[in-house]
C-alpha positions as CSV (number, residue, x, y, z in Angstrom):
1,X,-51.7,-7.9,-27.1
2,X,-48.9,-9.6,-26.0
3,X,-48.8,-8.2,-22.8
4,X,-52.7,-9.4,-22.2
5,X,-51.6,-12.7,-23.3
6,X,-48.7,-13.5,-21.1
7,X,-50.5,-12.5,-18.4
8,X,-53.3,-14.2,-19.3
9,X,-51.3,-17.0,-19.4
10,X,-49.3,-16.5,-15.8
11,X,-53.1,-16.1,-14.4
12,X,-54.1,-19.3,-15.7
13,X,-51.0,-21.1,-14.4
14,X,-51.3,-19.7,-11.4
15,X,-54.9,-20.9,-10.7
16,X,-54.4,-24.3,-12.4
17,X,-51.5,-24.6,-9.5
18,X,-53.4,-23.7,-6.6
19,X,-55.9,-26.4,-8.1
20,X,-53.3,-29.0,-7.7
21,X,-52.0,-28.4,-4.5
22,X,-56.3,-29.1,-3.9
23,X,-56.2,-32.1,-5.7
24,X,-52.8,-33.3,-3.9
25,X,-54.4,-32.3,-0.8
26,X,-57.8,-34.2,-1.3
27,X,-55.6,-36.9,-2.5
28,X,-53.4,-37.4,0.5
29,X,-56.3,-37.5,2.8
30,X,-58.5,-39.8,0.9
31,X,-55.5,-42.3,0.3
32,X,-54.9,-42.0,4.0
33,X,-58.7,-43.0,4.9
34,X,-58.1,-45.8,2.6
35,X,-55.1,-46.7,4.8
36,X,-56.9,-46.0,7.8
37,X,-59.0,-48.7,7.2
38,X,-56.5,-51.1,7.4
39,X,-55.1,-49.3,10.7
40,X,-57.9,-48.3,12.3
41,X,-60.4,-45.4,12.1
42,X,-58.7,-43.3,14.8
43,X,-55.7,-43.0,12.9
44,X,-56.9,-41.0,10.0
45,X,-55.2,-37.4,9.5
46,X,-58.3,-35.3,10.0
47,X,-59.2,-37.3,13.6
48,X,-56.0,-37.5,14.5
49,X,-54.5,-34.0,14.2
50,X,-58.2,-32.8,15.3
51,X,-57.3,-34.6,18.6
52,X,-54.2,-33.4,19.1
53,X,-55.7,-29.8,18.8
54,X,-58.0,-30.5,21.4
55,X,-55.2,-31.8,23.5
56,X,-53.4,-29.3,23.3
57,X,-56.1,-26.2,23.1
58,X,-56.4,-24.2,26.2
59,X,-59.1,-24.9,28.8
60,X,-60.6,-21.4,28.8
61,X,-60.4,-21.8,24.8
62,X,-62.8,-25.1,25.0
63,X,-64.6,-23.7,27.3
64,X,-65.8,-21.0,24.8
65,X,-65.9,-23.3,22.2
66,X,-68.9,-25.5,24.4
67,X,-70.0,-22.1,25.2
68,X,-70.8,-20.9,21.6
69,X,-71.1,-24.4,19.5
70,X,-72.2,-26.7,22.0
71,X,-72.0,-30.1,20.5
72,X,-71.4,-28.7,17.4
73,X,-67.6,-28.1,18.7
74,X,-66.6,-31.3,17.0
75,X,-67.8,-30.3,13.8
76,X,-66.5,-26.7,13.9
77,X,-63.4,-28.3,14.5
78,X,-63.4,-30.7,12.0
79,X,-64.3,-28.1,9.4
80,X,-61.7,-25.5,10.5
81,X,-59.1,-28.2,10.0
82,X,-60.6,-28.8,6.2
83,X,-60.3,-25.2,5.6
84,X,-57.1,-24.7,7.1
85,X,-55.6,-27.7,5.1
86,X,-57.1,-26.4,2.3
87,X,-55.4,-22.9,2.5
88,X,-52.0,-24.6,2.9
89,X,-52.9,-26.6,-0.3
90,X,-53.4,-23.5,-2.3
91,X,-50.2,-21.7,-1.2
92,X,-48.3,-25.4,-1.8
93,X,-49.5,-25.4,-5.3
94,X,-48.6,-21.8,-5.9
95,X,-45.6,-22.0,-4.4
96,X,-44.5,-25.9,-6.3
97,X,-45.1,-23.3,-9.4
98,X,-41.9,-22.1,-8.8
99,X,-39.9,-24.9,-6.5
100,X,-41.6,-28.2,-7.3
101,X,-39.3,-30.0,-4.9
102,X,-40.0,-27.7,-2.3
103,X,-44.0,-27.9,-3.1
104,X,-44.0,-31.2,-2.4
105,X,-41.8,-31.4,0.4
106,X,-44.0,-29.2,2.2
107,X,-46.6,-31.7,1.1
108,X,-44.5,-34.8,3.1
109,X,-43.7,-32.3,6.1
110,X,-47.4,-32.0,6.7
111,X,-48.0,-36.0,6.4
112,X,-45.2,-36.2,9.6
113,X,-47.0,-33.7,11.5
114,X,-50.1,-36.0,11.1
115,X,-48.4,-39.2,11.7
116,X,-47.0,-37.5,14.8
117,X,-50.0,-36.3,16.3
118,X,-51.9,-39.7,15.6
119,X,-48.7,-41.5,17.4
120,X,-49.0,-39.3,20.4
121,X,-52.4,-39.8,20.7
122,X,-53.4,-41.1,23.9
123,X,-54.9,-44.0,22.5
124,X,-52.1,-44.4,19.9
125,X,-51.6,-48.7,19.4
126,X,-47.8,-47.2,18.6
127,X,-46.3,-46.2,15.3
128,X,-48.3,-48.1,13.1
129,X,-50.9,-45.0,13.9
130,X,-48.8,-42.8,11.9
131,X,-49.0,-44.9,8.2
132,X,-51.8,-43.7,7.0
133,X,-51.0,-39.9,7.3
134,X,-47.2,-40.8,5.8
135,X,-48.8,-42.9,3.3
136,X,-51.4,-40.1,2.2
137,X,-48.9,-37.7,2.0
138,X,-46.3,-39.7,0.0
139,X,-49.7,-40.1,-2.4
140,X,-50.1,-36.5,-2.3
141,X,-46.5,-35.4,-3.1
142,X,-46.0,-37.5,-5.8
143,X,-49.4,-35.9,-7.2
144,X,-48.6,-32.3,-6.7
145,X,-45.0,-33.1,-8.6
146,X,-46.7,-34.7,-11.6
147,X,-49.3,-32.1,-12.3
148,X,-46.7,-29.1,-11.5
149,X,-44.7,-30.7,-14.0
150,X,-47.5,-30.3,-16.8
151,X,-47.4,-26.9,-16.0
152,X,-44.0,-26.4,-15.9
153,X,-43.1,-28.4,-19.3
154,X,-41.4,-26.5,-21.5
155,X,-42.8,-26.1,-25.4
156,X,-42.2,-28.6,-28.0
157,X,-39.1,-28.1,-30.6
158,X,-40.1,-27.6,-34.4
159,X,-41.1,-30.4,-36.1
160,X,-42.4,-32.5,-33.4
161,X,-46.5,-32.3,-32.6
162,X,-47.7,-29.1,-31.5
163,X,-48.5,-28.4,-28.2
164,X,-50.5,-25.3,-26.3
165,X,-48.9,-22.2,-27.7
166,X,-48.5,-21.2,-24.3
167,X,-46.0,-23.7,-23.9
168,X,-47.0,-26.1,-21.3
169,X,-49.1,-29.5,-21.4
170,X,-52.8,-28.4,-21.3
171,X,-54.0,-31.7,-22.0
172,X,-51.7,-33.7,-20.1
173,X,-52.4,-31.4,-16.8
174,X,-56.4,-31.8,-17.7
175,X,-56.0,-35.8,-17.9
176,X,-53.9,-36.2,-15.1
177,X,-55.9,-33.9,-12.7
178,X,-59.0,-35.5,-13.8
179,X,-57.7,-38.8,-13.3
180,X,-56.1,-37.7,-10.1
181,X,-59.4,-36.5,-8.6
182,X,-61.5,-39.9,-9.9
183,X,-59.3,-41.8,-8.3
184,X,-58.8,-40.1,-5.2
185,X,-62.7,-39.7,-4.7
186,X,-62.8,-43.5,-5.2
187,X,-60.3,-44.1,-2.7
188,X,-62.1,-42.0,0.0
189,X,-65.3,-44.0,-0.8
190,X,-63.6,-47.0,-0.6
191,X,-62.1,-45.9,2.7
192,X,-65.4,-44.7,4.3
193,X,-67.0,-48.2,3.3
194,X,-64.1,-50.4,5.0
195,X,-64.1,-48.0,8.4
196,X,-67.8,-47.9,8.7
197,X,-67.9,-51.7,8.4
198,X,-65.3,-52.0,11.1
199,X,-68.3,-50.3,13.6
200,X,-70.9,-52.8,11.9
201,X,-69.7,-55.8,14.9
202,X,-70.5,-53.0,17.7
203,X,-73.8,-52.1,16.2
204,X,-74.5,-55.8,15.7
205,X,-73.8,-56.0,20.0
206,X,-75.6,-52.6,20.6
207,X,-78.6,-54.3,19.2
208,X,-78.4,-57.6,20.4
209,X,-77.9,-56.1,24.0
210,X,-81.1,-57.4,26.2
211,X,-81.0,-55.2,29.6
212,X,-81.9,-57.5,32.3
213,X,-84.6,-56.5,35.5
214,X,-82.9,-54.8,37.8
215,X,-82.1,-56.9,41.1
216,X,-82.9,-52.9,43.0
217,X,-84.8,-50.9,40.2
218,X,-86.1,-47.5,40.8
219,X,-88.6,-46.3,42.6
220,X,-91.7,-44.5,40.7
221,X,-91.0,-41.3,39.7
222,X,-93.7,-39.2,42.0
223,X,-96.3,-37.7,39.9
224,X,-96.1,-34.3,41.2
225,X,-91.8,-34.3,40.1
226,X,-93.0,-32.8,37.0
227,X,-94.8,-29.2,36.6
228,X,-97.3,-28.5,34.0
229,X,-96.0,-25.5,32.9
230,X,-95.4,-24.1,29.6
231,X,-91.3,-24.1,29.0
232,X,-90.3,-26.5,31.8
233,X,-88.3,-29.0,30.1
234,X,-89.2,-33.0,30.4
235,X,-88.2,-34.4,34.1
236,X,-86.7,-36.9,32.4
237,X,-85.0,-35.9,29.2
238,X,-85.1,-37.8,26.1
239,X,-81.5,-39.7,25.3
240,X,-81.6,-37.8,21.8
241,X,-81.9,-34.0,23.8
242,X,-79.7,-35.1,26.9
243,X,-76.4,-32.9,26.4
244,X,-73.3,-34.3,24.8
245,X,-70.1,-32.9,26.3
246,X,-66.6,-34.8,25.4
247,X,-63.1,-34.5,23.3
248,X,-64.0,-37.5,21.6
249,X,-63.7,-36.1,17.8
250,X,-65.5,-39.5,16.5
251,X,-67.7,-41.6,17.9
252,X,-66.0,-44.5,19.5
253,X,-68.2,-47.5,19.1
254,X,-67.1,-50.4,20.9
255,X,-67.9,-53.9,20.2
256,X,-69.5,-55.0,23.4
257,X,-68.3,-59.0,22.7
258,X,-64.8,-58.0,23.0
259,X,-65.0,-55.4,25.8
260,X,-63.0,-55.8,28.5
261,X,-62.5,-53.9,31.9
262,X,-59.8,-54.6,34.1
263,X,-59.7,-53.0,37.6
264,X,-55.9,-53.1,39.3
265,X,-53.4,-50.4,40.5
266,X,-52.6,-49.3,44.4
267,X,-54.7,-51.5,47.4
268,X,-55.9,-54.0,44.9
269,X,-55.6,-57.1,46.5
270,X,-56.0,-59.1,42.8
271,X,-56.7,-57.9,40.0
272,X,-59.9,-58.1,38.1
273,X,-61.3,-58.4,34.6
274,X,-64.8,-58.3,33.4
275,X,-66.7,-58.9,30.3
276,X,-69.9,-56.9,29.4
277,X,-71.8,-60.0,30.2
278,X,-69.8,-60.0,33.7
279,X,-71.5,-57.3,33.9
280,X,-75.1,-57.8,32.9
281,X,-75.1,-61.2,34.9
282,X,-74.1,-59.3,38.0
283,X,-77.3,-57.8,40.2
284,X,-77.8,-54.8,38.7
285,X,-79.5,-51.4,40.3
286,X,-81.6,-48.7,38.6
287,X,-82.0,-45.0,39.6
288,X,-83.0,-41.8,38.5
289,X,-79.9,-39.3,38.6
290,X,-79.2,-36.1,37.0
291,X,-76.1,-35.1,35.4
292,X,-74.3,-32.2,34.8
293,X,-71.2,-30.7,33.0
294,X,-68.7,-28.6,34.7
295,X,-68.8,-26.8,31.5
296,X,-72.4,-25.6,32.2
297,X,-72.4,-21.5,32.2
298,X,-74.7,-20.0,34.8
299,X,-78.1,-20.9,33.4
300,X,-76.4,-22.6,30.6
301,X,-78.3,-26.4,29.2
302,X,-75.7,-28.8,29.6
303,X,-77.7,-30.9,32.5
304,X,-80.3,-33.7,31.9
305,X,-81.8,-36.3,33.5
306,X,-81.8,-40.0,33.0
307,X,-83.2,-43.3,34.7
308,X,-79.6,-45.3,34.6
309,X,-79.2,-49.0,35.4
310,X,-75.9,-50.1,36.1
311,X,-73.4,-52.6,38.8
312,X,-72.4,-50.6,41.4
313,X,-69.1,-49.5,41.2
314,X,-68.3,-49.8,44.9
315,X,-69.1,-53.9,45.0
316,X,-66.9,-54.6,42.1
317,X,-63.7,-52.3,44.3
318,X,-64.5,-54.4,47.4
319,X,-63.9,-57.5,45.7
320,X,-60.7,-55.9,44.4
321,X,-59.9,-55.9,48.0
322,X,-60.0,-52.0,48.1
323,X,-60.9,-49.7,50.8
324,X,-61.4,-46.1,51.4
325,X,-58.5,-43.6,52.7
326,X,-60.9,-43.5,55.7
327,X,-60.9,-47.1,56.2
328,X,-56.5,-47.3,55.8
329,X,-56.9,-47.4,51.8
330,X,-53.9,-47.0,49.7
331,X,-55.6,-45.2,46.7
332,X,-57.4,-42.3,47.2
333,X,-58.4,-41.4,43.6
334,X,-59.4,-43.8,40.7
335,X,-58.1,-43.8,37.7
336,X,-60.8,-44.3,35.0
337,X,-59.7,-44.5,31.3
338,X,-62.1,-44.7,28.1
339,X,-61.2,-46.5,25.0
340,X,-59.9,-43.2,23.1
341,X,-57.2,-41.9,25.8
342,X,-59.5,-39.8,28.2
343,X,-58.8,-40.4,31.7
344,X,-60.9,-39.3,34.7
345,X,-59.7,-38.4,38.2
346,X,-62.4,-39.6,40.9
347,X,-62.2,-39.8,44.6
348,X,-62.1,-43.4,46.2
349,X,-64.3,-42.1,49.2
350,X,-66.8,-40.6,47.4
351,X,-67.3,-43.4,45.1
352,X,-66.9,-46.1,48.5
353,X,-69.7,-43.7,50.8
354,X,-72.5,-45.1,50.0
355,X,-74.2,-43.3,47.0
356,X,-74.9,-44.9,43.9
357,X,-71.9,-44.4,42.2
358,X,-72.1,-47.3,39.3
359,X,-70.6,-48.7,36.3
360,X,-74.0,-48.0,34.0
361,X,-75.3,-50.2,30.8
362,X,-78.0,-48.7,30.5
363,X,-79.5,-45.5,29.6
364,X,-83.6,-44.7,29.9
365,X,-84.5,-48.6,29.4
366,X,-82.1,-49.2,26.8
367,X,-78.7,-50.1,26.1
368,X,-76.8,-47.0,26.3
369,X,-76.4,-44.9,23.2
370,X,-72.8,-44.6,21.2
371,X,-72.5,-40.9,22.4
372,X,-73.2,-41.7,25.4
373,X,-70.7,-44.0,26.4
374,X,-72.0,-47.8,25.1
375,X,-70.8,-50.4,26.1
376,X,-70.5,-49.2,29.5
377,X,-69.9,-45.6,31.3
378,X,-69.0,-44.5,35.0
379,X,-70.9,-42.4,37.0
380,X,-71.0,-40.7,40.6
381,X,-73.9,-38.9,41.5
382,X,-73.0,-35.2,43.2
383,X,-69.9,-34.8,41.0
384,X,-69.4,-32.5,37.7
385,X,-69.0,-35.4,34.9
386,X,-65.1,-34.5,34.4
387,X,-64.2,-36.5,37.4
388,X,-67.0,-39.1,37.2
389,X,-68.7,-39.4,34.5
390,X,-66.1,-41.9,32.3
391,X,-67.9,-42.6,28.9
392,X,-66.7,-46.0,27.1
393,X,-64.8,-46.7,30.0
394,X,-62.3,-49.8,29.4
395,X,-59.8,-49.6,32.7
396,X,-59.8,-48.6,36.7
397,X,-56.3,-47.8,38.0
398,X,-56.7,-47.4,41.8
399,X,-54.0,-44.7,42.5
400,X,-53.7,-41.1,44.4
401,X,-53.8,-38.4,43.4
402,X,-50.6,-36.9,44.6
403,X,-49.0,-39.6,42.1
404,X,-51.0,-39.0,39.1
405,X,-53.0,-36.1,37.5
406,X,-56.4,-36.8,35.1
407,X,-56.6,-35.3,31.8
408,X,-58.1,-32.3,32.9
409,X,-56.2,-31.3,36.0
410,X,-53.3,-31.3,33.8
411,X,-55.4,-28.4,31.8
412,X,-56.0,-26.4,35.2
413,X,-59.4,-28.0,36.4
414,X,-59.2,-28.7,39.7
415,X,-58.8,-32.3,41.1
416,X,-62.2,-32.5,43.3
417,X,-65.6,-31.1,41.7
418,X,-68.7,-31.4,43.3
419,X,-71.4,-30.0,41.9
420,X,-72.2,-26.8,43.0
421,X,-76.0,-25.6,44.0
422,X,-77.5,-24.0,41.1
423,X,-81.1,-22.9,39.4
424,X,-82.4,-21.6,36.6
425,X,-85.0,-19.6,35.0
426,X,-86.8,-21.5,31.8
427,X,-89.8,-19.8,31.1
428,X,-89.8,-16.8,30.6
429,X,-87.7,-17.1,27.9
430,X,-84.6,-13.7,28.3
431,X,-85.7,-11.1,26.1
432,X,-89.0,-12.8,26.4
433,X,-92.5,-9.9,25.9
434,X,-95.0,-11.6,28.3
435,X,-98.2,-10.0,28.8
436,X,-99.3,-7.8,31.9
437,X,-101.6,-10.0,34.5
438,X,-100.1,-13.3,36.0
439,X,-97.4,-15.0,34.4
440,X,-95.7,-18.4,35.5
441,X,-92.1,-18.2,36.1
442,X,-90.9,-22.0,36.1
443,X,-87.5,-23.6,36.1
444,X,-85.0,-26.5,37.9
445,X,-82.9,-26.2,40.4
446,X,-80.3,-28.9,41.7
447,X,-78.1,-30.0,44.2
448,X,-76.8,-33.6,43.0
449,X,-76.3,-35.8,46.5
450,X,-77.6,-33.1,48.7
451,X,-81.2,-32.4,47.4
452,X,-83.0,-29.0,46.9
453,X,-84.9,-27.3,49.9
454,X,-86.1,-24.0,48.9
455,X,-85.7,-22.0,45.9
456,X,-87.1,-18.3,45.8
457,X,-87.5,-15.5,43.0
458,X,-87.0,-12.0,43.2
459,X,-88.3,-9.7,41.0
460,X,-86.0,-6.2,40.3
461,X,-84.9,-5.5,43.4
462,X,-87.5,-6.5,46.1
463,X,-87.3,-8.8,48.7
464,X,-87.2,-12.6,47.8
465,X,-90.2,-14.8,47.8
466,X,-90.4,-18.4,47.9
467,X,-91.5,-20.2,44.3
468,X,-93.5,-23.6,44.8
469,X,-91.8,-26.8,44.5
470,X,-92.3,-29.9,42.9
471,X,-92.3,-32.7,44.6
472,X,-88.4,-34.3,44.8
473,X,-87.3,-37.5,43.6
474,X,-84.1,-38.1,45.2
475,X,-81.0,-36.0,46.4
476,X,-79.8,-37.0,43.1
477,X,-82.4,-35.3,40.9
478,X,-82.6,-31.9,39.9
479,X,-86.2,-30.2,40.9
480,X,-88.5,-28.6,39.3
481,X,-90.1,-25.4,40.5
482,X,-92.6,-21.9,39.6
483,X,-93.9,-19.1,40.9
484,X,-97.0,-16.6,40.0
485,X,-96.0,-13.2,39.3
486,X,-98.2,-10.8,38.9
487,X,-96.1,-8.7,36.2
488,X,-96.4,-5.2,35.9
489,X,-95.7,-3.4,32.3
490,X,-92.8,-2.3,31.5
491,X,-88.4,-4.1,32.1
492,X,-88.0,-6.2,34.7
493,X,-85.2,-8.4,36.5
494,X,-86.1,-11.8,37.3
495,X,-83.2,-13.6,39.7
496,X,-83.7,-16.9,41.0
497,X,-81.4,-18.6,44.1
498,X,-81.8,-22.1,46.0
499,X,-80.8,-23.6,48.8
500,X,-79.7,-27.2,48.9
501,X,-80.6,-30.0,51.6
502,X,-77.8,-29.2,54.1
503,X,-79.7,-25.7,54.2
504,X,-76.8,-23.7,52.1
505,X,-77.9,-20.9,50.3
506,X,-76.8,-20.8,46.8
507,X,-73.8,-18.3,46.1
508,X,-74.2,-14.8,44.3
509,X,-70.7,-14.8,43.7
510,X,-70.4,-15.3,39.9
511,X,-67.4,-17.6,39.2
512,X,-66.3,-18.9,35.7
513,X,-66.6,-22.7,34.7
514,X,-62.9,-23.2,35.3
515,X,-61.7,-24.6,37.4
516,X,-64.8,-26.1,39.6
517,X,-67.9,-24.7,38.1
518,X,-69.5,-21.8,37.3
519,X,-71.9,-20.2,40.2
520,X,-74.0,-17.1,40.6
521,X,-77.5,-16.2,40.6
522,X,-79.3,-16.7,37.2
523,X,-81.4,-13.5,35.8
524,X,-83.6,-13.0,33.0
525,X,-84.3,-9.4,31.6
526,X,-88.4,-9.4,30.4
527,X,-90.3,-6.8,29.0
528,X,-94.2,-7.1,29.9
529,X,-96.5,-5.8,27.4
């Protein structure tokens, strides 16, 4: 009986310590939310070591991550770092059991690795970033100690009031733990409360934002751009469906009242600063263009399409006093930077050559959507959105790029990016049981800044025939096309190919995503009934 006891006993001990080094842990972060409220939202531990793991993660390792979350990445992230600090909690509290100092040392050491990564942050303010993980940790530390210690205490002498027979503070453990995790749950509340009414003045802007007519706006979107066919996704698509694709773990939202842009570096003759009414006062120009991620796998759904309104980009360089490498320029790349670190790499000449590259405000006839980049985003038309496509853009370096590399070209993604010429099957769906007789195969093909001229099917291995195509906005819209097949019964192969406006025929060569973009000839595999 004894025997059963003790261990009984050591069991309990055991569990009621890996429950501290939880509470310590929920502590610590909730305390440093609290903190981070008085910091600023970036800072917390959770964002800021997330973002440091993104830094730092391999490019072929994001890329699987967009390739099998999509823009549920973030979250997965987010998670695994819950779970992972929730391991190291357990195996703190077990091992404080034994060396309480060391327990919550360990504890501290963790608090410097988040105030580290939340100071070398690319859009660390400096070391003030690292308070609120010290400060959570110090929380944390001091909690794990204290409940340790009720676990730890030894039994009462004779004659003094009884205590557990098993020799340490049941109650006290129960009423500090409990107390521990009311208070800790208030502080996170109260820390979630004071950061999301630090976004409540950009929401205020976001909704007070009134787009202005468009001194060039768009031309009609011809009716024939869009097929009537079963599976074909929207010509234009919705801002809640169009693909999401960035590091940025939260959401920055911007107050557009306080915005600022400021455009200066190499060939800038004075500098210049604008406000987002600057902007909206300016005469603005509206036009359909389709974007896509260099991220996006052969076939893969991380394009859309969008009706953007925006200044254009090259006015506001010319009265920088800048001019193209082709026209004696000093810069040859800009140098765009977002509000959370990110900067994007983006040739002066294709921005200066005429196309519609623009600094956009607008998104589908409204203000532009949080996740999509409000107050104000970058864009180039023809090039993959890593080196043009600047979300919550705040600064233009004019530079080259022999004296500075982007964010991704220092993760091995190449320094120039246009998009490649691709298509893609919709409907049928892969694996897809159609039945025998005629059956519309339908997708989009695109060619940003060059257009789409032809795009043919084959089916299994016969010859290529040419699918019908709907009628094309501009070079910088993706097309819409389908073809009648008279399907057989029984597996089949359906490969699609285009060929863009200069008359190049879309590769078969299958490439991965990095470092330029993915290319090859999409197939689907059908069985027909």
């Amino acid at each position: 009986m004894t025997t059963v006891r003790i261990t009984r006993t050591a069991l309990t001990r055991g569990t009621l310590a890996a429950l501290s080094g939880l509470l310590a842990g929920f502590a610590a972060l909730t305390v440093a939310e609290l903190v981070s409220a008085a910091v600023r939202p970036e800072a917390s531990p959770v964002t800021a070591v997330g973002g440091a793991a993104i830094d730092r993660t391999p490019a072929a390792v994001k890329d699987f991550a967009i390739r099998n979350f999509g823009e549920n990445d973030k979250l997965v992230l987010q998670l695994g770092i819950v779970v992972t600090l929730a391991l190291f909690a357990v195996v703190v509290g077990v091992l404080a059991l034994r060396h309480r100092r060391t327990g919550s040392a360990a504890v501290l050491a963790f608090g410097v690795v988040g105030a580290a990564s939340a100071v070398s942050r690319p859009d660390s303010t400096g070391v003030v970033d690292g308070l609120p993980s010290l400060v959570g940790a110090v929380a944390g530390a001091v909690l794990l100690y204290v409940l340790i210690g009720r676990l730890t205490r030894p039994r009462l002498v004779a004659g003094e009031e009884a205590r557990d027979e098993s020799g340490w503070d049941r109650r006290g453990f129960l009423v500090a733990a409990t107390a521990a995790a009311a208070a800790s749950t208030v502080a996170g509340a109260v820390g979630r409360t004071l950061n999301g009414r630090s976004a409540q003045d950009a929401v205020a802007s976001r909704e007070a934002a009134r787009l202005p007519a468009p001194a060039s706006p768009a031309k009609p979107i011809p009716a024939g751009a869009q097929l009537r066919v079963p599976g074909l996704p929207p010509f234009t698509t919705p801002n809640s469906k169009f693909y999401r694709v960035d590091t940025a773990l939260v959401v920055p939202k911007v107050d557009a009242n306080s915005w600022r842009l400021r455009i200066h570096g190499k060939g800038v003759r004075r500098d210049l600063e604008f406000t987002y009414q600057d902007l909206l006062d300016r005469p603005l120009i509206e036009r359909e263009i389709t974007l896509c991620c260099v991220s996006n796998e052969v076939g893969g759904p991380y394009i859309g399409h969008a009706r953007w309104i925006g200044v254009r980009l090259a006015d506001l360089l010319k009265e920088a006093g800048v001019k193209p490498p082709s026209r004696g320029g000093k810069a040859d790349q800009i140098i765009a930077r977002s509000v959370d670190g990110m900067t994007l790499g983006t040739p002066v000449e294709d921005v200066m050559d005429g196309r519609d590259a623009m600094l956009a405000v607008g998104m589908n006839g409204e203000p532009l959507p949080f996740v999509h980049g409000f107050p104000v985003r970058m864009l180039v038309p023809g090039l993959y959105g890593y080196v043009s496509a600047c979300k919550w853009i705040e600064d233009i370096e004019l530079t080259t790029f022999d004296d500075y590399d982007a964010y991704w070209v220092k993760r091995k993604w190449a320094r120039k990016a246009p998009i490649k010429t691709q298509s893609r099957i919709d409907t049928p769906k892969p694996f897809g049981r159609p039945e025998a007789g005629t059956v519309m195969v339908a997708g989009v093909a695109w060619a940003q800044h060059r257009g789409i001229e032809k795009v043919e099917i084959r089916v299994d291995d016969g010859p290529w025939r040419p699918a019908q195509l709907a009628e094309q906005d501009t070079v910088d819209t993706w097309r819409q096309w389908s073809y009648p097949w008279k399907a057989t019964p029984g597996g089949h192969t359906l490969t699609v190919r285009a060929t863009d406006g200069t008359g190049e025929v879309q590769t078969e060569k299958r490439t991965k995503t990095v470092p330029d973009g993915a290319s090859g000839w999409h197939s689907v595999v059908v069985t027909v009934d």
